[in-house]
N, C-alpha and C positions, 0 to 999 in steps of 0.2 A: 539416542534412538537410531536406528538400524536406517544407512538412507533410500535402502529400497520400503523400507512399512510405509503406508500411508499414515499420513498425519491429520487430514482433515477428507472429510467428505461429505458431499452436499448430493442427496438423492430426493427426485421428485421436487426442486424447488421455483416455484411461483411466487409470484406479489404481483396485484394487482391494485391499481391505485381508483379512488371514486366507481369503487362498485356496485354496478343496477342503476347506474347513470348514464345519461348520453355520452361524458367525458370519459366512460371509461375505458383504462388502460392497463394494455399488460406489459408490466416493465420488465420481470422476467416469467420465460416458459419452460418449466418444465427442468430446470436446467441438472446435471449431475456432473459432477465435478468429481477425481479424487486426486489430492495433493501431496506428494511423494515428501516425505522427511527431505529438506533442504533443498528439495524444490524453489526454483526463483522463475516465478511465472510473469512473462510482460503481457499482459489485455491491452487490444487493440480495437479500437470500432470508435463511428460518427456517434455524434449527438445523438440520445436519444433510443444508443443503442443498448443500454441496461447497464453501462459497467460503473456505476456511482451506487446503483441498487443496489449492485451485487456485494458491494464492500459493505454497505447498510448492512443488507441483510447478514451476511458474515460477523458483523464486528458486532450486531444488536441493536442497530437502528431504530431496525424495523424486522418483526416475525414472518416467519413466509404463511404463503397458505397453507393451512387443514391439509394436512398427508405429506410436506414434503419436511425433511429430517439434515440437520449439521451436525457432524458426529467432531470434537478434535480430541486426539487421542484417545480416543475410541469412548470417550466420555458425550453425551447426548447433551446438545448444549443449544437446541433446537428453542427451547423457551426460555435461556437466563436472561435476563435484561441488560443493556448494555454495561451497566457498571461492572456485575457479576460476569459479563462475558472480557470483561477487561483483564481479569485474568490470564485468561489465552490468547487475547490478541492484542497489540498496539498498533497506533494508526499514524500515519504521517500525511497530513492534507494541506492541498493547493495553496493555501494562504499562510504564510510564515507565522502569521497571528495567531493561528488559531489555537495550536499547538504549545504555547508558551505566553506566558504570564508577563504584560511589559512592566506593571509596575513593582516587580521582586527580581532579585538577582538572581545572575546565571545560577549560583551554588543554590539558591536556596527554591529554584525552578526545577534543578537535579533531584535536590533531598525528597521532592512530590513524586519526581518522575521514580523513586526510586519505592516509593508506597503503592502503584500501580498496581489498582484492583485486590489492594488488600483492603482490611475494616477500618471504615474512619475512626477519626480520630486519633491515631497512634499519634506521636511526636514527631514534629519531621528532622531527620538525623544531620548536621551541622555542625559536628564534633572533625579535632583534626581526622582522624582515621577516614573520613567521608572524605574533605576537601580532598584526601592524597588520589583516593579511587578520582574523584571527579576531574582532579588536574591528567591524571593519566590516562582517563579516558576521552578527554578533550585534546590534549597535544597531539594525538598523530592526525589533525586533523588537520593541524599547518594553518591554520589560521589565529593564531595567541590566541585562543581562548581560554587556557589553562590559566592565563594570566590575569586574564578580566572574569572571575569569577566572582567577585563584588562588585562589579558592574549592574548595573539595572538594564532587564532585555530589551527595553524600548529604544536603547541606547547603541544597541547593534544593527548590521546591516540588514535586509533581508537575507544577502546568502547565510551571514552569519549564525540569524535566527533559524532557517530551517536546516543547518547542519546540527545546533541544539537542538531541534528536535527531533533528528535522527537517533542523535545519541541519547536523548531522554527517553525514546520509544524503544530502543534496545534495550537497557541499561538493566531494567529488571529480569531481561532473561523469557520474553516473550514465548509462547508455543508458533505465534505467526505473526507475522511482518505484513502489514498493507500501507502502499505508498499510493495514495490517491491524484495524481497528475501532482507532486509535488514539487515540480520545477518549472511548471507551466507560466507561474506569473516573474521568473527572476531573466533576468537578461543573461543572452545565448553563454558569455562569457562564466557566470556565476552559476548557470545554469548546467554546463557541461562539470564546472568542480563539483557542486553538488551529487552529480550522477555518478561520477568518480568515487565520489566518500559512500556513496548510497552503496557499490559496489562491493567497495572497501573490508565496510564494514559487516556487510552478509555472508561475506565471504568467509572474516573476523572469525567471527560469531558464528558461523555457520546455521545461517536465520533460515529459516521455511519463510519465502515471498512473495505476492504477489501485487506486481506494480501497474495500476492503469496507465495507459500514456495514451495521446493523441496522435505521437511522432512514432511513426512507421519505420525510423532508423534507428531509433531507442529503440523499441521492439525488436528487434533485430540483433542489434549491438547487445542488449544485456540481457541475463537472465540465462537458464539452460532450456526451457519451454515458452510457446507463445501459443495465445487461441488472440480467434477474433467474434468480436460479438458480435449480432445484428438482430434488429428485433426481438429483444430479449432472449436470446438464443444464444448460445456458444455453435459456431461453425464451423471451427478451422483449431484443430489442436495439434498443433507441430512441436516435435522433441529436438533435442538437441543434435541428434543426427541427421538430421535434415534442414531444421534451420541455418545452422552455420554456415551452410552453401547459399541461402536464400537473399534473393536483393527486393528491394520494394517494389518493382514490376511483378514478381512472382508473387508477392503478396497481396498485388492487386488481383491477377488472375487467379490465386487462389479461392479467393473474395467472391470472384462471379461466378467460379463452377460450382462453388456450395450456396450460396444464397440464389442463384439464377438470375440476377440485378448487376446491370452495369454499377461501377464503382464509380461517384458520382458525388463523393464529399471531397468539394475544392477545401478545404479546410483544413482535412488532413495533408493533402498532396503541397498547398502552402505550408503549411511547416517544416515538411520534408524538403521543401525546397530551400529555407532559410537555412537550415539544419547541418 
């Protein structure tokens, strides 16, 4: 695909959560979005600010509301459920577990990852010809995993585990890449190699991405585009000609010329600081 076509686009999209209730909530407004073929998008925003909805609503979570449209390659995919939208997209999330299977081994965690969003039931592929793709796609990753492919995953590290599920979430050949705060829970250490292979491998592969983070220097540091959320809302959509000069002060006052709200999540600005 051509890397100026858009690849995905999200027009008129809402969710609203416990609706015609007192608790109710708009997780996103309105939002539109269009994602450039190899696009590698980092989202940024506090708690609260829609960017966990947003990959739902994207991956098939959850449907937006009545009017609003996900197009990926140019196919309307605005009502598949998530299995059927598995297809087009793979997910990488917060928790190393989640992602992978602890009581089967790496190879035979691969062979599933590699039936992704096709029809069950096929056979899962375990023949030499598989293990050669799987050790090769596992070695440039510097960490022997090539090696431990009859290993059982429960038996890995955490960084280990979610660098497998980098390369499970790739490996079929995705239309788009969502990294959901997927280094949030590993130590700064495992966490900065991870962000390295996450890089890596987008690049690799030349993935369409978009990755939430919490960390304002991540945001920053990766990716060729950044927005920032807030109140359900996309605010701040910065390209790659302009980002690359930007430092996290500028991202803050970004922040308050379009939302008109002092910048006021100690949470993010702690991470940034350990960072």
């Amino acid at each position: 695909m051509d890397k100026n076509q858009s690849l995905m686009k999200l027009s008129k999209v809402s969710k609203v959560f416990l609706k015609g209730s007192v608790d109710e909530v708009t997780a996103l407004d309105n939002i539109r979005l269009d994602v450039g073929a190899e696009d590698f998008i980092t989202v940024i925003g506090s708690n609260g600010a829609g960017k966990t909805t947003l990959l739902n609503v994207i991956s098939g979570v959850y449907p937006p509301e009545k009017g609003g449209k996900i197009t990926i390659n140019g196919q309307d995919v605005t009502r598949l459920s998530e299995h059927k939208r598995a297809r087009y997209v793979s997910r990488v999330y917060q928790n190393p577990h989640i992602g992978t299977a602890a009581k089967m081994t790496v190879e035979e965690n691969m062979s599933l990852a590699m039936l992704h969003g096709q029809s069950r039931g096929l056979r899962i592929a375990t023949n030499k010809k598989y293990r050669e793709l799987f050790r090769s796609v596992l070695a440039p990753l510097g960490l022997g995993l090539e090696d431990r492919i009859s290993a059982l995953v429960g038996t890995l590290s955490g960084g280990q585990r979610q660098a497998l599920s980098l390369v499970m979430a790739t490996i079929s050949k995705p239309s788009l890449l969502l990294l959901d705060e997927h280094v949030a829970t590993l130590d700064p250490k495992t966490n900065r190699i991870v962000l390295e292979l996450s890089e890596m491998i987008v690049q690799k592969e030349k993935m369409t991405t978009i990755m939430v983070t919490h960390n304002m220097k991540h945001a920053l540091r990766y990716g060729n585009r950044l927005t920032m959320m807030h109140k359900g809302k996309i605010i701040v959509d910065i390209h790659q000609e302009k980002k690359s000069n930007l430092s996290v002060n500028d991202l803050v006052v970004a922040f308050e010329h379009a939302s008109g709200e002092r910048f006021s999540d100690d949470s993010i600005m702690l991470r940034n600081a350990d960072s």
